[in-house]
C-alpha positions in Angstrom: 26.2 -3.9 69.1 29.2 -3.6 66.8 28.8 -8.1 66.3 25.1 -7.7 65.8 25.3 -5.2 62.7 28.4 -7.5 61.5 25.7 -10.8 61.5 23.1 -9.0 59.9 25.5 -7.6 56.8 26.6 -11.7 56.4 22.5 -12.6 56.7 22.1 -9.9 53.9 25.0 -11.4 51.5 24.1 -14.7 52.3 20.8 -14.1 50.6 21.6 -12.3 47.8 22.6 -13.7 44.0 26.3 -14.4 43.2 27.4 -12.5 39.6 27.0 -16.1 38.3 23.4 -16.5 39.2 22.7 -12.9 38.2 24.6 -13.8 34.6 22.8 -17.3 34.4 19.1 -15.3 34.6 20.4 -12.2 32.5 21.3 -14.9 29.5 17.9 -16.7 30.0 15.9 -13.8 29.5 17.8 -12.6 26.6 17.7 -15.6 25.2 13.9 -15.9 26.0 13.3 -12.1 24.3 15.5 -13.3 21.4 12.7 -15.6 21.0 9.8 -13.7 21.3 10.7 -10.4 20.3 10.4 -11.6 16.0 7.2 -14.0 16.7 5.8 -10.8 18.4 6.9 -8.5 15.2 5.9 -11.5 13.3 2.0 -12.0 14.4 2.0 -8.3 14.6 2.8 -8.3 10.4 0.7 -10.6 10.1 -2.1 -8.8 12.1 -1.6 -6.2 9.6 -1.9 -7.8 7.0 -5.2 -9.6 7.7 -6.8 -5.7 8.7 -5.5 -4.4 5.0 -7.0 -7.3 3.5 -10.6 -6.5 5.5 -9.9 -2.6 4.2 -9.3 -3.9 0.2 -12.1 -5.4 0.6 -14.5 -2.6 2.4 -12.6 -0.3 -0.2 -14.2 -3.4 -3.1 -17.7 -3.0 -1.6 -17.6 1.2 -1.9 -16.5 0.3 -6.0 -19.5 -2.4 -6.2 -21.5 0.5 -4.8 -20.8 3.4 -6.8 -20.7 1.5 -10.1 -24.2 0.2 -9.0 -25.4 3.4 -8.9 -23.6 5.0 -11.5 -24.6 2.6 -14.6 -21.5 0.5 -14.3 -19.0 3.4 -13.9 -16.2 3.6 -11.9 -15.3 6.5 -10.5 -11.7 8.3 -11.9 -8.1 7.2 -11.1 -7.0 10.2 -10.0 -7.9 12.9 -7.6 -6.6 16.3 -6.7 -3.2 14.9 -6.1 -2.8 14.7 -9.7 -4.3 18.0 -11.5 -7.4 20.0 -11.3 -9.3 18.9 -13.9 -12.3 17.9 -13.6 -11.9 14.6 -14.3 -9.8 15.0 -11.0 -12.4 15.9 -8.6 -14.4 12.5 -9.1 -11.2 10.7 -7.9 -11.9 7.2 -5.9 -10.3 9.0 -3.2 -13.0 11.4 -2.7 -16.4 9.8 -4.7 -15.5 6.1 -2.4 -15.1 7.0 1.0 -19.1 8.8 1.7 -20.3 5.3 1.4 -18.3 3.9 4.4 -19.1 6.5 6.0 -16.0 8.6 6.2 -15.0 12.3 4.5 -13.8 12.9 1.0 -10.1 13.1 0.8 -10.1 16.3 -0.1 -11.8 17.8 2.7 -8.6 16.8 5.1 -7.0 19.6 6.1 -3.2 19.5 5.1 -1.1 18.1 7.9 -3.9 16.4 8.9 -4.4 14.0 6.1 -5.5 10.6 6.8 -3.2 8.2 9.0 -2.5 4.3 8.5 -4.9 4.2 11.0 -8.0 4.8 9.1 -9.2 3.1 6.1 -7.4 4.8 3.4 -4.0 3.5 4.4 -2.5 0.1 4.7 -1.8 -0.5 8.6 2.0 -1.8 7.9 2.8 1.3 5.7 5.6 3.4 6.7 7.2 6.2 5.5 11.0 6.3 4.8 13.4 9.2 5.5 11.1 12.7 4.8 14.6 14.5 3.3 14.4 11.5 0.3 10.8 12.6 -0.8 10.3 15.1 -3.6 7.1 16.1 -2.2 5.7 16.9 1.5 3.9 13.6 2.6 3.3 14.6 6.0 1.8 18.1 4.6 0.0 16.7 1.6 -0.8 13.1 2.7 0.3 10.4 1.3 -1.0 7.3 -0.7 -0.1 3.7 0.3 -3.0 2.3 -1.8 -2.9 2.9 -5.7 -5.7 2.3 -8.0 -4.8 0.7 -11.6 -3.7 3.4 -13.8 -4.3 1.5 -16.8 -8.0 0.8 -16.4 -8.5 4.2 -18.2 -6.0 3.8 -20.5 -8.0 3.4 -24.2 -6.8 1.1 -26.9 -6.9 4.2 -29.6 -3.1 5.5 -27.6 -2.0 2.4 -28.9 -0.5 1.9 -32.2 -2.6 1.9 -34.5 -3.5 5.6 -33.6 -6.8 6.8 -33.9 -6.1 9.2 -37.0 -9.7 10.7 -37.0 -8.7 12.0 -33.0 -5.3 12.2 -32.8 -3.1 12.2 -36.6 0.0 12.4 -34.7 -0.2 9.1 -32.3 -0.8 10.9 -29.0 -3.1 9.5 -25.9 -5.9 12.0 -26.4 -8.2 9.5 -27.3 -8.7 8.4 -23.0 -12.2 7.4 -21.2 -11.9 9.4 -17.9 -14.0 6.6 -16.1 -14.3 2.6 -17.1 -17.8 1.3 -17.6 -17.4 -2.1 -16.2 -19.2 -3.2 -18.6 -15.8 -3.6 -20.4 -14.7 -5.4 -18.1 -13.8 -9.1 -20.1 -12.3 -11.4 -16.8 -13.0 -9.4 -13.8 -11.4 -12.1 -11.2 -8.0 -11.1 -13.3 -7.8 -7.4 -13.8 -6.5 -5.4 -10.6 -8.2 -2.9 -8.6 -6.6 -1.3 -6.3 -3.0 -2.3 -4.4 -0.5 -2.1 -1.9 1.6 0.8 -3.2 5.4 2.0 -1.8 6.0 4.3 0.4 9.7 4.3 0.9 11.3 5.9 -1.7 14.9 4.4 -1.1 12.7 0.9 -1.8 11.7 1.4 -5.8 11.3 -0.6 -8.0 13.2 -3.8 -7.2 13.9 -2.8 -4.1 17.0 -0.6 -5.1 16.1 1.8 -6.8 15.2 5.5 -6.0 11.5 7.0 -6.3 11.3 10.2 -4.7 7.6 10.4 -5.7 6.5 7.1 -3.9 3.3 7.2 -2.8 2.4 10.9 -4.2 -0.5 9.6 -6.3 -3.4 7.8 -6.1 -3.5 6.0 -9.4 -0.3 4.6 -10.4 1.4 1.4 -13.0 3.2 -1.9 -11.7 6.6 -0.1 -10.7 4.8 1.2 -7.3 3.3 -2.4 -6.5 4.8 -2.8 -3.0 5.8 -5.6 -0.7 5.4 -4.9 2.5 3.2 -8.5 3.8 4.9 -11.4 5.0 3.3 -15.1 3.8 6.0 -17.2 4.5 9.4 -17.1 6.4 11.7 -13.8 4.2 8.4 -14.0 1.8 7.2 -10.3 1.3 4.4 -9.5 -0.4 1.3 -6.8 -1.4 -2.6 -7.2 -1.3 -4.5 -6.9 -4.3 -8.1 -6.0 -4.9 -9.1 -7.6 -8.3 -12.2 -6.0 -10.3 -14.4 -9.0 -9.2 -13.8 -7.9 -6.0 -11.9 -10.8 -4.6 -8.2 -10.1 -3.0 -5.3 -11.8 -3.0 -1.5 -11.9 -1.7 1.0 -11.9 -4.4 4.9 -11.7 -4.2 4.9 -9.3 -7.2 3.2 -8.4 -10.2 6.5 -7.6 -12.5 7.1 -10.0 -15.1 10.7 -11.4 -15.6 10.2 -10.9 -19.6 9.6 -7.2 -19.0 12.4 -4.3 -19.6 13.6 -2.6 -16.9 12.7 0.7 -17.9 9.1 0.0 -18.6 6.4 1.9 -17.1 3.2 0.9 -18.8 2.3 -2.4 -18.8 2.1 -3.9 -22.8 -1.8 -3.8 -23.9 -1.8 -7.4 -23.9 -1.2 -8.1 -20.3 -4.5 -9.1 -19.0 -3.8 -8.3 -15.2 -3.8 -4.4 -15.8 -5.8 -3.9 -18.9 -9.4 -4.7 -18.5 -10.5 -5.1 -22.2 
């Protein structure tokens, strides 16, 4: 009895792996994840990219719409993020989103704002560290789309002031809403865009913006890149005023100051007239 339970313990050993074999097939599948794991992160950016150009572009129909049937107005920048004027409450964020189909912004409850898995949001957004935000984006919502900030901004708060409105060269003299009409090369002027969420990310990558993603309307410093094109190639969608949109590696141009915030009212990208 004593020799039969002896055999069966050698049958056992005999058939099972030596810490070599079990090494050998430990090494091949971490080598085979080590593989896999960043083609699988890689189609999975790329996945998300693809859905946030299809929502740019849903988001470029709603624009076509309204203006339609608005005699070529768009609706206003901002929303209720920004103030309560009444401007305010005829935000893109709230006037857009009935013709897809889905509620107003404002009528989302707070903690329950809208996700990155709805329309509003860009599916590869993602908030950084909630203790680096000066504002409650989980309680307030946040925005990882931005519409062009300088579509409403009016020649007259450029020198030469308008003196008739405004003596002492303030920005008084601002349209609330931009007929498209205005409009001069539509395929060129931006939309709407990928905007940043992680405030440890600003501008350049470096430097600190504890309002990222706070508003709805916004200037070039928010543009963020968050797509990958090529290998280490990041990037943001763009929704152009023709409707059209494009990846771009970044809309900052080298001949600008570092501490600019308004685009010059030359550059025909942000200005539309």
């Amino acid at each position: 009895m004593k020799k039969a339970a002896i055999n069966r313990i050698r049958c056992d050993l005999a058939g099972a792996f030596s810490l070599l074999e079990l090494m050998v097939v430990i090494s091949v599948t971490s080598l085979l994840l080590s593989i896999l794991i960043p083609t699988l992160n890689r189609c999975r950016s790329l996945a998300g990219k693809t859905v946030c150009q299809s929502r740019l572009r849903q988001w470029g129909l709603a624009f076509e719409a309204y203006s339609s049937g608005n005699n070529g107005f768009y609706p206003h920048i901002d929303g209720l993020d920004r103030d309560a004027s009444r401007a305010d409450r005829f935000g893109w964020v709230d006037m857009l989103p009935q013709l897809m189909g889905e509620k107003k912004w404002r009528d989302y409850p707070r903690w329950h704002k809208p996700s990155i898995k709805t329309i509003f949001q860009c599916p590869n957004a993602r908030l950084g560290n909630l203790d680096s935000y000066k504002y409650y984006p989980q309680k307030d919502g946040y925005f990882s789309y931005a519409m062009n900030s300088c579509l409403e901004l009016d020649r007259n708060c450029w020198p030469p002031y308008h003196p008739d409105i405004d003596p002492t060269g303030g920005t008084n003299n601002m349209p609330s809403f931009l007929n498209t009409v205005l409009i001069r090369h539509p395929s060129r002027v931006i939309l709407l865009y990928d905007q940043l969420l992680d405030p440890r990310k600003g501008y350049g990558g470096e430097k600190y913006n504890g309002s990222a993603g706070q508003y709805c309307g916004s200037y070039p410093k928010a543009f963020a890149a968050r797509h990958a094109r090529k290998r280490k190639s990041l990037g943001g969608n763009i929704l152009y005023c023709d409707y059209h949109v494009e990846w771009i590696q970044t809309v900052w141009k080298s001949e600008w100051p570092d501490d600019l915030e308004v685009p010059p009212r030359s550059d025909k990208e942000w200005f539309p007239y």
